[in-house]
N, C-alpha and C positions, 0 to 999 in steps of 0.2 A: 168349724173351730176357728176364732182368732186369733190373729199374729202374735196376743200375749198368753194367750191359754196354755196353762201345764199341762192339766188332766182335766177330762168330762167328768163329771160325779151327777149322782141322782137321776140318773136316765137319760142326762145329756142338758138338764134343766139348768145345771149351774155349772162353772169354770173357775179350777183355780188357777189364781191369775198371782204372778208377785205384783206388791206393793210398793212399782218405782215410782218418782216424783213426782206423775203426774196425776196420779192417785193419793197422793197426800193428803192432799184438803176434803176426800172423802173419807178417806181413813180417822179423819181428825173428828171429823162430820159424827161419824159410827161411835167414834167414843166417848166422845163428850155427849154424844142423846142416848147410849143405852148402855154400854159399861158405866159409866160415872154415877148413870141414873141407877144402877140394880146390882151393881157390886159390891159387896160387904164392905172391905174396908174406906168404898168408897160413900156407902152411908152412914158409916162408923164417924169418919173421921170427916164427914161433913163437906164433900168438892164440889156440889156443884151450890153450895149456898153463896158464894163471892165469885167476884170479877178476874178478879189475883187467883183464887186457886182454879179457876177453869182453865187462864189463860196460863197459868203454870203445868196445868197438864196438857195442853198442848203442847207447849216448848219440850216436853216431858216426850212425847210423843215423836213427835219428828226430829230428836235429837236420837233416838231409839232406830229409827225407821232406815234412818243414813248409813247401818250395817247393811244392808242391802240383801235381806235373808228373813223378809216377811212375808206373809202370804192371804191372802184372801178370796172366799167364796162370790164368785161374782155371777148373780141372775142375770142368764142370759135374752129373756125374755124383755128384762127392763133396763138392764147394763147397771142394776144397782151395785153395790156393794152389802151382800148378805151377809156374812161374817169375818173374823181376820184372826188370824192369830200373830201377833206381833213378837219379832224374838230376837235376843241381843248375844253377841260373843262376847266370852270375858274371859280373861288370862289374867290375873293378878302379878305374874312374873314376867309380863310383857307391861305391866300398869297401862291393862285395859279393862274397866273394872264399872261396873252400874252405878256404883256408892258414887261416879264422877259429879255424875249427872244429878242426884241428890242436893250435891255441895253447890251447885247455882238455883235453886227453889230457896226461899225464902220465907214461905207461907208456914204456919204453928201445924196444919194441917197435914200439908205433906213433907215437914218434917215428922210428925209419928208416924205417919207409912215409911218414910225410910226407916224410920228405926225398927218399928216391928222385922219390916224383912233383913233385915241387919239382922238383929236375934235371931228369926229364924234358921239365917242362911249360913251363921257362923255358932249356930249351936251342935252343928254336924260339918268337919273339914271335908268338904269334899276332897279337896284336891291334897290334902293327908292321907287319907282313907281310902282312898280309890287310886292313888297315883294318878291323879291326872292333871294336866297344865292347863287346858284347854274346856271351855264345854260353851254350852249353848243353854240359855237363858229362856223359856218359853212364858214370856213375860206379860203378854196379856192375850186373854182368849174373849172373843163377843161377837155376840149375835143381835141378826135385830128382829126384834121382838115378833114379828110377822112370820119370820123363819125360824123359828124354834120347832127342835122335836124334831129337826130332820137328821140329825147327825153332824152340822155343818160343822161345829166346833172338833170332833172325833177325826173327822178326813181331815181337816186340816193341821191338827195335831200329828198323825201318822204321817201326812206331809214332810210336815218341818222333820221328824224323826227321819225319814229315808232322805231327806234332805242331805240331814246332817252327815249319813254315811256318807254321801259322796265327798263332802268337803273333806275327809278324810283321806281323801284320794288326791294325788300329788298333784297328777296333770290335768284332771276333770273339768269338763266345765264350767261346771261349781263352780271351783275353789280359782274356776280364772275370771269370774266375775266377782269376786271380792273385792272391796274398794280398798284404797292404796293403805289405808290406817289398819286394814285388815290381813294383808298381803301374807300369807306362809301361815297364816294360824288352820291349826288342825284338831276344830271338836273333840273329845272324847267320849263327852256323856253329855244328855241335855237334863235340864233340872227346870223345874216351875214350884213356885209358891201357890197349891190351891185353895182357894178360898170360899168355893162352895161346894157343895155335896157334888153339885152336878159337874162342875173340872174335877173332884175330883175322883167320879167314876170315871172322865177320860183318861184322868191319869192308869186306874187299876186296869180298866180294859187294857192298855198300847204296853201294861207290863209294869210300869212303875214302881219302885220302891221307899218307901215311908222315912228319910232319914231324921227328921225332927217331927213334933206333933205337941200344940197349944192350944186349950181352951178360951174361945173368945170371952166367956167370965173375967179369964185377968187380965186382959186390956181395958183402957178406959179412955176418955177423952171431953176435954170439958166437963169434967163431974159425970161423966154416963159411963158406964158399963157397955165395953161393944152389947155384950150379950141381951141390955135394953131394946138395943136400934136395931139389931141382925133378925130375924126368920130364925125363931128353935130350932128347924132343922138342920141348920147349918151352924154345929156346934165349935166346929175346929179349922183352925187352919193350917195346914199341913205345907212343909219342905219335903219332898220328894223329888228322883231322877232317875234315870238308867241308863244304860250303858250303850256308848254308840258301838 
């Protein structure tokens, strides 16, 4: 087991490991070649066709990452990085909030990804409706293409979930390696926007509950129907969370 290892998964095949700084530039590696490449809104909405929006979701990425409460599958065999689940805290009443991170992008691009999860995420008040101040953002889920079909996205999702329990806890470890812009914040629920079938049977597995739900038909972009560019089987994209 290495110095950064959480937990053995898959028979001892792989490690999850968090995603501190010097992990970064893999983590960035993972998403621009295989999220950007095969996730829905990210073929919808066209990121990896320019220069400007790659390099905007990187800034996107490692601006995300700096919560310090991300986590990824690491093949122990080849030290790659197998999957990640990336995930942000937001408190609106502290104005610490994702929409931040939006307003320095630029690109026509990933401003309609901000707005879609704008819609989604304020078509259902969480933090009205559940009483809560606090939650956890599970913000991007991805695999690479060679490790699929092992679960890697599911453990790491259950991860960040037991995670979040503990940050819930005053003195914990956890919550004492929180960095300074995070300092006293206390989860309540985590929430992720899924976007394909496959998050979001992670989501139903780990318990999830459905708070908003849109068909990719009425979005559009440049003249296209997401519902042209996406995979039929991935009709909808869903606002979902539950309860730490």
């Amino acid at each position: 087991m290495s110095a950064k290892c959480l937990k053995l998964i898959c028979n001892g095949e792989f490690e999850i490991v968090k995603i501190t700084e010097d992990l970064y530039d893999e983590a960035v590696e993972l998403f621009k070649n295989y999220f950007v490449k095969y996730e829905n809104l990210s073929i919808a909405c066209n990121l990896r066709d320019t220069d400007k929006t790659r390099n905007e979701m990187e800034k996107f990425i490692r601006h995300l990452l700096k919560d310090n409460i991300s986590f990824a599958a690491r093949h122990i065999p080849t030290q790659q990085l197998a999957a990640m689940c990336i995930n942000k805290i937001t408190n609106p009443a502290a104005d610490i909030k994702t929409d931040h991170i939006f307003e320095i992008l630029e690109s026509p691009n990933m401003d309609k990804i901000g707005e879609i999860m704008h819609h989604l995420e304020t078509s259902f008040d969480i933090y009205k409706e559940w009483q809560v101040k606090c939650i956890i953002e599970l913000t991007f889920l991805s695999t690479r293409t060679e490790f699929t079909r092992r679960g890697l996205a599911l453990m790491l999702a259950e991860f960040t979930l037991n995670y979040g329990h503990k940050l819930k806890e005053e003195d914990s470890k956890e919550t004492l390696e929180l960095p300074a812009h995070l300092k006293g914040q206390r989860p309540e629920a985590i929430t992720s926007v899924f976007t394909s079938r496959f998050s979001q049977r992670v989501g139903e597995k780990l318990g999830f509950v459905t708070l908003s739900c849109e068909e990719y038909a009425k979005f559009s972009f440049e003249g296209k129907s997401f519902a042209e560019k996406i995979d039929p089987q991935h009709k909808y994209i869903i606002f979902a969370a539950k309860r730490l």
